[in-house]
Structure formats: C-alpha cells, structure tokens
N, C-alpha and C positions, 0 to 999 in steps of 0.2 A: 332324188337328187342326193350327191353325197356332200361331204365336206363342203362348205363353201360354196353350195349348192352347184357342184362340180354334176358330172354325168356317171353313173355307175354303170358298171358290167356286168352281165351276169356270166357265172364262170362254174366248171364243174371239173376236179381232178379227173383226168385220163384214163381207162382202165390199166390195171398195173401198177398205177402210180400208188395206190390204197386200196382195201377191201371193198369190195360191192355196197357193204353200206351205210361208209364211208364217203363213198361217191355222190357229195351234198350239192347243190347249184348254193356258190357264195355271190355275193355281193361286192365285188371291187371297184373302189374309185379311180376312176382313168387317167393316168398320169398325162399330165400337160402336154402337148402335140410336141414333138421332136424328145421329148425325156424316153431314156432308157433305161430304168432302175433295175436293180439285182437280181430285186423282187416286189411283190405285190401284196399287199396285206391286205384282206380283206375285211368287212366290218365289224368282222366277230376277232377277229385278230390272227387269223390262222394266214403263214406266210404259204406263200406260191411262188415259186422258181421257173425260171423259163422254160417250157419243152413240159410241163406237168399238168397244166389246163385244158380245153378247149371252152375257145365263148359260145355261150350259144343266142340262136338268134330270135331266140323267146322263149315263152313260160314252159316248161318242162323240166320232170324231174323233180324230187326231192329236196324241197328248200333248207337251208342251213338256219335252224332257229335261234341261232346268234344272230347271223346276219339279220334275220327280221326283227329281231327284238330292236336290235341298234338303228335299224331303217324307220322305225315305228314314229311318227310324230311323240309328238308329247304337248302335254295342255290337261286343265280341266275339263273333265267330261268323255272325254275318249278312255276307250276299250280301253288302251292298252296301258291306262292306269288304271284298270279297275283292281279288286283287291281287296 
C-alpha cells in the first residue's frame, strides 16, 4: 500500500526511454481517480512523465531497490531493520 495506504503501481521505463539496466520495475502511488498530474514519482523518488512507462500487470523484471526499501514496513524485529 502506498502513502495513505493508497494502491501502488508497478511501473517500468520503456525501452529508449533509459539504458537496459536502468530499466527497474518502480513502485508508484496511484494518483486519485479522475487526477491527471505532469508526473509520477515514484517511491524512490525518481519522476516519470507521460509516454515513458508501461504498467505491468505483475511481478516481473528487476525491482528498483529504492523502491523496496521505502515499500519495506518498519517495526521491531523485521528484516528490514536488521543491521
């Protein structure tokens, strides 16, 4: 869940748009039904512009380890505080 416990995307630059590998699956939260914003920022912070993604419609591909870092719960006793 993103923000607000909003719905995420999953999103992958186009080929062209950036290097082979480059080409990460991000994390973006879904702008509110009827919103049309500029652009899309995804969890890691990396912006996306219209015409430069496709969504996809499941786990595939090379995940963006920003993204997962920032998707990662947080609490004591999980992984992704370990350290």
């Amino acid at each position: 869940m993103g923000e607000n416990g909003g719905m995420l995307a999953l999103v992958r630059l186009r080929r062209g748009v950036v290097g082979e590998s480059r080409r990460v699956c991000h994390l973006i939260p879904v702008p509110p039904a009827g919103a049309v914003p500029a652009q899309l920022t995804a969890l890691c912070g990396e912006a996306i512009f219209p015409g430069e993604a496709e969504v996809l419609d499941g786990l595939r591909g090379m995940p963006c380890h920003g993204c997962l870092m920032e998707s990662a719960p947080s609490g004591p006793g999980l992984l992704a505080n370990a350290g």
